[in-house]
VOKE-165104 format. One line per 5 residues: number of its first residue (from 1); for each residue x, y, z of C-alpha. Coordinates in nm, 3 decimals. Layout:
VOKE-165104
NUM	X:Y:Z ~ ...
end
This chain:
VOKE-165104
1	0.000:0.000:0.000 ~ 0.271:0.236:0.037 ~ 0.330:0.519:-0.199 ~ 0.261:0.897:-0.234 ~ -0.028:0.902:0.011
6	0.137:0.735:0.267 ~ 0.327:0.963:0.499 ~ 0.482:0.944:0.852 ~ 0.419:1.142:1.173 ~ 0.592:1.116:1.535
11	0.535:1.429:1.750 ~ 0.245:1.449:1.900 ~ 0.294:1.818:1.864 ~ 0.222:1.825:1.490 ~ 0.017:2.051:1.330
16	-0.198:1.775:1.224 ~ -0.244:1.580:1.528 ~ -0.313:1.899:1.745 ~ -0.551:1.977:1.482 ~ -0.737:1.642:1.505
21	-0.703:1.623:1.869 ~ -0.884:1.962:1.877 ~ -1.180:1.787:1.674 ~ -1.193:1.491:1.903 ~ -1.256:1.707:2.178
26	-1.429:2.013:2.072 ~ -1.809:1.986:1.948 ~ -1.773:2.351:1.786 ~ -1.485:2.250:1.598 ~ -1.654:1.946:1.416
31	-1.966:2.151:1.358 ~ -1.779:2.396:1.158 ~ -1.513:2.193:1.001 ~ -1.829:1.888:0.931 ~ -1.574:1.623:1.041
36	-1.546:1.414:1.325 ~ -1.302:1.162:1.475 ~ -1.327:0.765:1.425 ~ -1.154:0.586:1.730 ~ -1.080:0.211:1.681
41	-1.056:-0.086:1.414 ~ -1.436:-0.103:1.441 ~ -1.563:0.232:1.362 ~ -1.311:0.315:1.113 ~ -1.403:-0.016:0.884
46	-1.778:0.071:0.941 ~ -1.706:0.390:0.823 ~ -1.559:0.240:0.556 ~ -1.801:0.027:0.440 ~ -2.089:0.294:0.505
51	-1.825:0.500:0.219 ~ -1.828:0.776:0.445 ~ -1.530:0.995:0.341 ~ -1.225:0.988:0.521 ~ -1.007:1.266:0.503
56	-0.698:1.136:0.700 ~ -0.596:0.822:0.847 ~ -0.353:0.761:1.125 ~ -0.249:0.412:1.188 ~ 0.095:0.251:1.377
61	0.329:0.002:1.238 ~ 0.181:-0.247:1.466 ~ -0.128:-0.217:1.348 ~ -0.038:-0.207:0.967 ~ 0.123:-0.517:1.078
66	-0.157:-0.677:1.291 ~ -0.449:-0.629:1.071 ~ -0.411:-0.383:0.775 ~ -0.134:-0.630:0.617 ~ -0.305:-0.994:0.698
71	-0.660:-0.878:0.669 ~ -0.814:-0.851:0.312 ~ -1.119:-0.731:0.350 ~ -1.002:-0.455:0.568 ~ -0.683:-0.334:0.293
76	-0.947:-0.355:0.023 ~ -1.203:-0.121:0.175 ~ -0.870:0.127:0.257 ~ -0.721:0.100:-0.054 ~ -1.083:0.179:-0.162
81	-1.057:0.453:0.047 ~ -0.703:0.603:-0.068 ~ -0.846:0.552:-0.447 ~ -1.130:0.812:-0.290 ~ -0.846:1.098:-0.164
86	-0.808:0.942:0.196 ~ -0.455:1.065:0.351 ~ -0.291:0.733:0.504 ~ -0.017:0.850:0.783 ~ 0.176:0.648:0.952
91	0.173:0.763:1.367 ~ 0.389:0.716:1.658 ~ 0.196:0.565:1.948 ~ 0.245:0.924:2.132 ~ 0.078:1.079:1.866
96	-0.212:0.870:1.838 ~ -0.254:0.888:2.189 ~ -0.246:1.266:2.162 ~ -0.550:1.240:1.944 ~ -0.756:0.946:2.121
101	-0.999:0.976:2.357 ~ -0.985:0.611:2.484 ~ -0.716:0.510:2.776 ~ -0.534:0.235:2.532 ~ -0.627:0.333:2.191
106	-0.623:0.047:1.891 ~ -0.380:0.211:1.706 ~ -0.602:0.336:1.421 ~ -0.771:0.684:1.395 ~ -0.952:0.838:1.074
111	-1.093:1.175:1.027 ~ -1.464:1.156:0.863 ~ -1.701:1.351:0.721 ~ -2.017:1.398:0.947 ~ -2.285:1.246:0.666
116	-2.422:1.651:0.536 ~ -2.799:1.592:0.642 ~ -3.046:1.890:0.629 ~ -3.397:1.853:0.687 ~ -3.518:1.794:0.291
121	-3.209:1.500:0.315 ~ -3.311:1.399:0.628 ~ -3.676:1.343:0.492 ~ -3.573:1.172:0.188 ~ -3.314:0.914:0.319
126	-3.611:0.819:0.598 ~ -3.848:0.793:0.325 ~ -3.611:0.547:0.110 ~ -3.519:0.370:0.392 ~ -3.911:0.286:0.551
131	-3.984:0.196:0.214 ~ -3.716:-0.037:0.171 ~ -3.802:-0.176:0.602 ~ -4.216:-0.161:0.493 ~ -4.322:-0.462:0.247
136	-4.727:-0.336:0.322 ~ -4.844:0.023:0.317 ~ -5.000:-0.007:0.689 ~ -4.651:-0.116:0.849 ~ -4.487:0.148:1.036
141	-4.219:0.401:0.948 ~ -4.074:0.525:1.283 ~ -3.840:0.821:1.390 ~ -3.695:0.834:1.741 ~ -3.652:1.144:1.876
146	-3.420:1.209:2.166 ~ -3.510:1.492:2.344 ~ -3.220:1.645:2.585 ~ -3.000:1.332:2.579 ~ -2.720:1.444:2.788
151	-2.513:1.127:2.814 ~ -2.350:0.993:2.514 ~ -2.294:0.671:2.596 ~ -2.697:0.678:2.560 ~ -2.720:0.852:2.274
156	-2.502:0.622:2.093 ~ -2.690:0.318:2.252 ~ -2.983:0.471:2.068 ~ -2.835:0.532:1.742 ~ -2.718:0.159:1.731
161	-3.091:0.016:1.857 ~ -3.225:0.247:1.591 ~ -2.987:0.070:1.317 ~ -3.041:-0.259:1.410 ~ -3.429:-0.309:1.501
166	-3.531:-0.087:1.168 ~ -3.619:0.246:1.263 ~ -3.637:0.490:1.016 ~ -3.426:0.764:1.117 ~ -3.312:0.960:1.465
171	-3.361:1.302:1.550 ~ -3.157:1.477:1.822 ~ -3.343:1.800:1.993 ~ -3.330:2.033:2.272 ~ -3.007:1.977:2.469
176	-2.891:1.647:2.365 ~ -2.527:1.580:2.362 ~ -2.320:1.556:2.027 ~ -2.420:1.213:1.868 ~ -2.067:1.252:1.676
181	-1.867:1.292:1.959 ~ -1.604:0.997:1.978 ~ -1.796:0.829:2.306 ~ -2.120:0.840:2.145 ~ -1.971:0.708:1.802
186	-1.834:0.425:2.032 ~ -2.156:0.348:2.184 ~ -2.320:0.342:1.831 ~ -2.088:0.037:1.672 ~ -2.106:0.198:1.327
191	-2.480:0.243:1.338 ~ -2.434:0.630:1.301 ~ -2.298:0.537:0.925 ~ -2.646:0.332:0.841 ~ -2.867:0.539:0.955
196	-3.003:0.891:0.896 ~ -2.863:1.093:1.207 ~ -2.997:1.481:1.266 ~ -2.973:1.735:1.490 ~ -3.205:2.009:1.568
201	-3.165:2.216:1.886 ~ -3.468:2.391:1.854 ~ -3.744:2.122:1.963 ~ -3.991:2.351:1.730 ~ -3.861:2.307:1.432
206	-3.809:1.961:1.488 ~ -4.180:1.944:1.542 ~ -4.255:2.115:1.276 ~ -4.024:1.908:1.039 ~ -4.185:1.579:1.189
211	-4.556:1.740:1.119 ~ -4.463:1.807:0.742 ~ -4.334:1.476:0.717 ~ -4.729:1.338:0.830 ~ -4.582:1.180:1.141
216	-4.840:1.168:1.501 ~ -4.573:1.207:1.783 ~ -4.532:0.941:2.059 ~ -4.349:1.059:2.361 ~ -4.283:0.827:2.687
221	-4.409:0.896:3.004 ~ -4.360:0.692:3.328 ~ -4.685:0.791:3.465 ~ -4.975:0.820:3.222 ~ -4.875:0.615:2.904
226	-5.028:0.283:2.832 ~ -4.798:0.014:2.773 ~ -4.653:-0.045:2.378 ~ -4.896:-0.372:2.321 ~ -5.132:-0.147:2.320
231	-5.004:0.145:2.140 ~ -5.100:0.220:1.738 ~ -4.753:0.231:1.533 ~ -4.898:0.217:1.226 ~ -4.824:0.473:0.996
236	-4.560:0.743:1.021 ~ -4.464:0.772:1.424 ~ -4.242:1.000:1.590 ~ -4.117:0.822:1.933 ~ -3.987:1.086:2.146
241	-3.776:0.970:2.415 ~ -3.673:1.237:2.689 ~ -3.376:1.210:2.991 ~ -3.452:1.055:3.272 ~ -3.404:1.326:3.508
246	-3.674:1.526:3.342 ~ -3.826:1.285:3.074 ~ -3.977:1.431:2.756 ~ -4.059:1.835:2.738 ~ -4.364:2.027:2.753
251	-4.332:2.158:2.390 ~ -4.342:1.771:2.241 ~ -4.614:1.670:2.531 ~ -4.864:1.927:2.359 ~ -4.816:1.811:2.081
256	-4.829:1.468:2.096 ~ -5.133:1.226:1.975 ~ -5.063:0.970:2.318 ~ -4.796:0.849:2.553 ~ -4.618:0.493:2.611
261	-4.429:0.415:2.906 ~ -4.326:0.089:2.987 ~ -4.448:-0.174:3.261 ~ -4.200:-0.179:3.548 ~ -4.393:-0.452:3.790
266	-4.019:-0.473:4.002 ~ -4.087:-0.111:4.115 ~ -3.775:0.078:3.950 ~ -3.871:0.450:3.925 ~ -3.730:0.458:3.569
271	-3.547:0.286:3.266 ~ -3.241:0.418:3.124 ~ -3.308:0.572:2.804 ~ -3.131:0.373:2.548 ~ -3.351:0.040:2.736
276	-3.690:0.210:2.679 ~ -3.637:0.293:2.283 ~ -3.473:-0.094:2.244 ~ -3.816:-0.196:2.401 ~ -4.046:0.003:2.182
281	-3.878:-0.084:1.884 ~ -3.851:-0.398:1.936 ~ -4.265:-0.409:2.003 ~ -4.262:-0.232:1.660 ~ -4.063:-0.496:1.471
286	-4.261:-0.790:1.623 ~ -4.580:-0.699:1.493 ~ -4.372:-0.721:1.158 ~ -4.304:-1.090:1.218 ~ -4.514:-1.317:1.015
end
């Protein structure tokens, strides 16, 4: 694989690294440059696969010589990538460290592009994507919204139950953390690469969005909700699913058609977030079963 794109860094004060240590770490830096940092063999070959653009690539001799050398599926998809523009450096253990987030790093770090979704995107890859999940026009197409998601361990957790149990798309309002932060691309698996991500800090214009897109909002609520069995999915749905400190805000609870909350007969006051949408989704996708 070596040749001109292949170049060698070991201070960890290079401009580069500082620069990409800056975008693991700074949530207005990967807003503005629309990049964001891929920790780990997993993510990056995800990424890969999901052709998400990579901009640069840091990787150590041991891992070259671990997995990029023996493994072909992996130096296919990166030679892929190179073909595409994608910078491959090789990096001193102190300067991937310098970058990482993680206490003992893999030894493999990429810079990606943060998939460009504005609303009218947004609508059309959720559109494609329930029609390719619906085989019958009265199955559901479902959007989770996270509403003030502070922990990103949850809102990757989210991200990756979206992915994998066939929801249509995720929305990220109010206060939620950065779903492209390296922690919450951990939590996710990859799943942020499959699946339309967006966020929208102002919950009204996510409401508004969700209304044009004919969807009747679902939001949880320990108290008053009636259990998923019994809960019409059909159609478009918005499932809005709020922190657990505070749960789901007034603005979403006006405008919501009805509330789900889910039996607890042990007598835990709550369920962690990332739980309660695995649950709901996964009473979605069973009424799909034949």
């Amino acid at each position: 694989m070596k040749g001109n794109t292949w170049v060698v860094i070991e201070s960890p004060q290079n401009p580069l690294i500082k620069s990409l240590a800056k975008l693991a770490r700074d949530v207005g830096e990967r807003r503005l440059r629309g990049e964001c940092i891929l920790e780990g063999s997993h993510l990056v070959y995800e990424a890969l696969k999901g052709r998400i653009p990579l901009r640069v690539l840091l990787f150590t001799r041991e891992f070259y010589e671990r997995t990029i050398r023996d493994e072909e599926d992996y130096r296919a998809l990166l030679l892929a990538a190179v073909d595409r523009g994608t910078k491959m450096i090789e990096a001193s253990e102190a300067a991937i460290k310098r970058v990482a987030t993680t206490v003992e790093p893999q030894g493999i770090i990429a810079a990606g592009k943060i998939p460009a979704l504005n609303w009218d995107a947004f609508i059309r890859a959720v559109q494609a994507r329930g029609n390719q999940e619906r085989r019958e026009p009265e199955r559901s197409r479902v959007i989770v919204v996270g509403d003030s998601i502070k922990d990103p361990g949850n809102c990757g957790a989210i991200v990756r139950n979206c992915h994998a149990l066939g929801s249509c798309g995720v929305v990220f309002t109010g206060e939620s953390v950065d779903p492209f932060s390296p922690k919450a691309l951990r939590a996710a698996q990859g799943s942020t690469f499959h699946i339309p991500v967006i966020v929208e800090g102002k919950r009204s214009e996510a409401i508004r969005r969700l209304r044009t897109m004919g969807a009747r909002i679902i939001v949880t609520d320990v108290t008053t909700g009636k259990a998923p069995t019994a809960v019409d999915f059909s159609g478009t749905v918005a499932v809005v699913i709020g922190e657990e400190a505070h749960g789901v805000s007034d603005e979403f609870r006006a405008e919501s058609a009805m509330s789900v909350k889910i039996p607890m007969p042990g007598g835990a006051e709550s369920l962690n977030v990332a739980v309660t949408s695995g649950i709901i989704l996964y009473e979605v996708l069973r009424r799909r079963m034949p």
